[in-house]
C-alpha positions as CSV (number, residue, x, y, z in Angstrom):
1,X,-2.1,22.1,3.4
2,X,-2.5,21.8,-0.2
3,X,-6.4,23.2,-1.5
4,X,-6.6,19.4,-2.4
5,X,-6.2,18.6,1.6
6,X,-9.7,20.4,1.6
7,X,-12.0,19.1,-0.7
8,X,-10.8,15.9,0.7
9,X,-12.8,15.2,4.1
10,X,-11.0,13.1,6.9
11,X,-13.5,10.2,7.1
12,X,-13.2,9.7,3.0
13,X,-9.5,9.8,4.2
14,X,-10.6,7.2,6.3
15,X,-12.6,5.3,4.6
16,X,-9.3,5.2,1.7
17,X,-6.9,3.9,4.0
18,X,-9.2,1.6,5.2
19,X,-9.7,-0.1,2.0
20,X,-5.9,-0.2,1.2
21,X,-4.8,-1.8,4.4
22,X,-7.9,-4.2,3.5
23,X,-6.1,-5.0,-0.1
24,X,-2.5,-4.6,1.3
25,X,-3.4,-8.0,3.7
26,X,-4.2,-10.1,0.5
27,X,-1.8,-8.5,-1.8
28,X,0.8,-10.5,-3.2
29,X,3.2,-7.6,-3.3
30,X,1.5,-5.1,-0.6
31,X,4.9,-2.7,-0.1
32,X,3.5,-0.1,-1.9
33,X,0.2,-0.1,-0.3
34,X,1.3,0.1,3.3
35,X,3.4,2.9,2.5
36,X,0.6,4.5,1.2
37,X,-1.5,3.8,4.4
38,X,1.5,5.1,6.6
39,X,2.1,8.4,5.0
40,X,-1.4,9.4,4.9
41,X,-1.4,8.6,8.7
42,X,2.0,10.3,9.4
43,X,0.5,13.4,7.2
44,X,-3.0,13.1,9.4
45,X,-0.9,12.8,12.7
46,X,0.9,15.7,11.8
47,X,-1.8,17.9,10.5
48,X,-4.0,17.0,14.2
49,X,-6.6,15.4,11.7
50,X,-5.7,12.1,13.8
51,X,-4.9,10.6,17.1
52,X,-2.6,8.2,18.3
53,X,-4.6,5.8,20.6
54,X,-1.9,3.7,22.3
55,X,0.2,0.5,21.9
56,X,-1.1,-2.9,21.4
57,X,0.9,-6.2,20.8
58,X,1.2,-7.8,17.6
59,X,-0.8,-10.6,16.1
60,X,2.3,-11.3,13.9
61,X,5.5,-11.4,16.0
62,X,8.3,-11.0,14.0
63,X,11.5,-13.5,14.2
64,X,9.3,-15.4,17.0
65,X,9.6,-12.1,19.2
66,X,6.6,-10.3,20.0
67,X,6.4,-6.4,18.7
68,X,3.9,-3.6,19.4
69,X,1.8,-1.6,17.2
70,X,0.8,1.9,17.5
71,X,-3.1,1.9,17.1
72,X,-4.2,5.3,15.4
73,X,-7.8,6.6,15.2
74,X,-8.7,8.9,12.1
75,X,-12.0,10.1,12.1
76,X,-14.1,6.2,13.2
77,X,-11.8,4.3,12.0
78,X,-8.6,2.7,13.9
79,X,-5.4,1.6,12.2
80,X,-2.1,0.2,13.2
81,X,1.3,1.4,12.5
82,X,4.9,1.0,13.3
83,X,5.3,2.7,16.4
84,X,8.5,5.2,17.2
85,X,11.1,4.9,19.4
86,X,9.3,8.2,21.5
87,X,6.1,6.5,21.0
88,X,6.8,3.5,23.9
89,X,7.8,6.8,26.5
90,X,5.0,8.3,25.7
91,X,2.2,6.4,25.0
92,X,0.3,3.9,27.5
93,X,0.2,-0.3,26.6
94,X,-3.2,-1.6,25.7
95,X,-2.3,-5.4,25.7
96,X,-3.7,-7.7,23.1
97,X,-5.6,-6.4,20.3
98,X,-9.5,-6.4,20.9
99,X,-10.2,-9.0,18.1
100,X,-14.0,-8.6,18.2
101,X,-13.6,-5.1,16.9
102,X,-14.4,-3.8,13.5
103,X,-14.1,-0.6,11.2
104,X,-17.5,0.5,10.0
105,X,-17.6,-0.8,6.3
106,X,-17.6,1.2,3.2
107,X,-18.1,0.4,-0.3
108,X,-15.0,2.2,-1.9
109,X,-13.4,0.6,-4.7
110,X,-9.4,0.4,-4.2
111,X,-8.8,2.2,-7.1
112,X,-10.9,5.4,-5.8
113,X,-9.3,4.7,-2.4
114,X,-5.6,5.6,-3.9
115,X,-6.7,7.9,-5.8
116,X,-7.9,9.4,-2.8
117,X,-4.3,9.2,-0.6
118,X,-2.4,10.0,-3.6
119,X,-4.1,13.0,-4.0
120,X,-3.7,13.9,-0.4
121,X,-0.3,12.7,0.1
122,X,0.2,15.1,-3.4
123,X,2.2,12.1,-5.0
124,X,1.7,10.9,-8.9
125,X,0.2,7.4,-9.2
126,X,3.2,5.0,-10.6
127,X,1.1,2.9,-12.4
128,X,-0.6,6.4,-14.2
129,X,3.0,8.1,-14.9
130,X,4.3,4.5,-16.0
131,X,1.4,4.6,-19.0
132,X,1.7,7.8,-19.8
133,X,5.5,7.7,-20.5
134,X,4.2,4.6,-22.3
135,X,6.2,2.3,-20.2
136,X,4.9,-1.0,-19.4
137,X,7.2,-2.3,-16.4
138,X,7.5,-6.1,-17.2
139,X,7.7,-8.4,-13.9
140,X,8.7,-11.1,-16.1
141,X,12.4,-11.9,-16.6
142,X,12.0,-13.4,-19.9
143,X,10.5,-10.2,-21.5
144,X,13.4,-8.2,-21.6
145,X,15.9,-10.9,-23.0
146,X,18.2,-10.3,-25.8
147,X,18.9,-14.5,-26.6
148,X,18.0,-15.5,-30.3
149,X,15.9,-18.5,-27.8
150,X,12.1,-17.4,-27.5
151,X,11.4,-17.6,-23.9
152,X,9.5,-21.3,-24.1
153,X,12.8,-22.6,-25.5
154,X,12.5,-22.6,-29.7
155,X,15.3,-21.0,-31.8
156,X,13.7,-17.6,-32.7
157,X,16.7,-16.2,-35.8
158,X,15.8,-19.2,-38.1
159,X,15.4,-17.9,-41.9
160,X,12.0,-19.7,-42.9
161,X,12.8,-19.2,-46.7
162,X,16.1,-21.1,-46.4
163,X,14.3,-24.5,-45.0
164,X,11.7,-24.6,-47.4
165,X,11.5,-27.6,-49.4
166,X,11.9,-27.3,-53.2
């Protein structure tokens, strides 16, 4: 453990993960937040700071084939996760997933909340090292174009003295 593992407690661990998976389900690209939410919960498995609960089926088969989930509890709060190959030898089948269950809420913002893990999971936030290399990563194709053709189409190389009435 890191002496950043102890000033963090494992229900604002929680409560961080939490609020990630919550942002991860609406996210348009939500990769890199349930990658976040799974290391933490490998790192809590690992450090006995959580506990695996059991297997539950999926609400979201994939391919038309229904899956399980491992169900995790860290401190009151109960996640899912991709389960191992040891995990189905191991661990005992819950069935469907309880839908009337809910984690308790908390009012962390998402940007404390990955603050949180990535100072856990002792990992550098991308978007922070990406500003202060002063990088800007540009989604867009068109911004990183080397045509004389502004992206909307217009002609961008014109000499504007050379068309000038006289």
């Amino acid at each position: 453990m890191t002496t950043n593992d102890f000033q963090l407690t494992t229900e604002m661990i929680a409560q961080a993960i939490f609020v990630v998976n919550k942002h991860a389900k609406t996210a348009s690209e939500p990769k890199q937040l349930y990658t976040v939410k799974k290391k933490a919960i490998e790192k809590l498995l690992k450090q006995n700071r959580a506990k695996k609960v059991g297997l539950h089926f999926s609400d979201h088969p994939k391919y038309s084939h229904q899956h399980s989930t491992l169900l995790v509890q860290v401190d009151n709060f109960y996640f899912h996760i991709p389960p191992k190959k040891a995990d189905f030898d191991t661990m005992k089948h819950l069935g469907k997933i309880d839908q009337s269950f809910r984690n308790p809420k908390t009012t962390l913002s998402l940007t404390k909340a990955k603050k949180i893990l990535y100072t856990f999971l002792n990992w550098e936030d991308p978007e922070k090292r990406s500003k202060k290399n002063g990088q800007y990563q540009r989604s867009h194709q068109y911004y990183n174009h080397t045509s004389p053709f502004s992206p909307w189409g217009q002609f961008t190389t014109w000499n504007h003295k050379s068309n000038k009435h006289k």
